[in-house]
N, C-alpha and C positions, 0 to 999 in steps of 0.2 A: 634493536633493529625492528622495524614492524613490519609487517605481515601483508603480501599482497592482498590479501581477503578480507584488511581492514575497512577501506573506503567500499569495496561494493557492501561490504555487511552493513555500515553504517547508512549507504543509499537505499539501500531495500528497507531498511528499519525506519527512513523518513520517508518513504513515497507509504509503506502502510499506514503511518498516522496521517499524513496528508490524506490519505486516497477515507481512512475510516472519520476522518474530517469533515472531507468531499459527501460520503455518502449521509452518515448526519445532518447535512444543511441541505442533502437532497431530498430527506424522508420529512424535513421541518416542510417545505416547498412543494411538496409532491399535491397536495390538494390543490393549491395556487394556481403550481403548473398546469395540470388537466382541465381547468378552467380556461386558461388560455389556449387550451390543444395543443400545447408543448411536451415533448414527452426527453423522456434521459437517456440520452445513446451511451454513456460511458457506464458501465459495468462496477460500479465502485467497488462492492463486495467482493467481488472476482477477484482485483485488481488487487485488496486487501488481504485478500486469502493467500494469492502468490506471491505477493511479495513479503509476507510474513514466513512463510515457505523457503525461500530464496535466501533470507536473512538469518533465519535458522541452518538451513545447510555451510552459507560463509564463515557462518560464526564458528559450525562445528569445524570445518575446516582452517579457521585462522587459531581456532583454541588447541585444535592436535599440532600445530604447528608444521605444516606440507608446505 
């Protein structure tokens, strides 16, 4: 039987490698950008840190079995 806390554990564990993906190719760009006067409204690290966060707490939760 599996565990409701499967699918969110497994969503938060791919939005952090996306989201530390996302910031990687923003930190490659970031000089680029400022040249254009563009700047990065999405938080990526943030984003990475919670959801690594989030996906830890499901997991502990889908591993005790609740």
């Amino acid at each position: 039987m599996q565990s409701d806390y499967a699918w969110p554990t497994l969503c938060f564990a791919a939005l952090a490698v996306l989201s530390i993906a996302a910031d990687w190719r923003n930190h490659r760009r970031r000089d680029a950008d400022r040249e254009r006067g563009r700047i990065a409204w999405v938080p990526w690290s943030l984003i990475a840190v919670l959801s690594l966060l989030l996906a830890a707490v499901f997991a502990a939760w889908w591993l005790r079995g609740e």
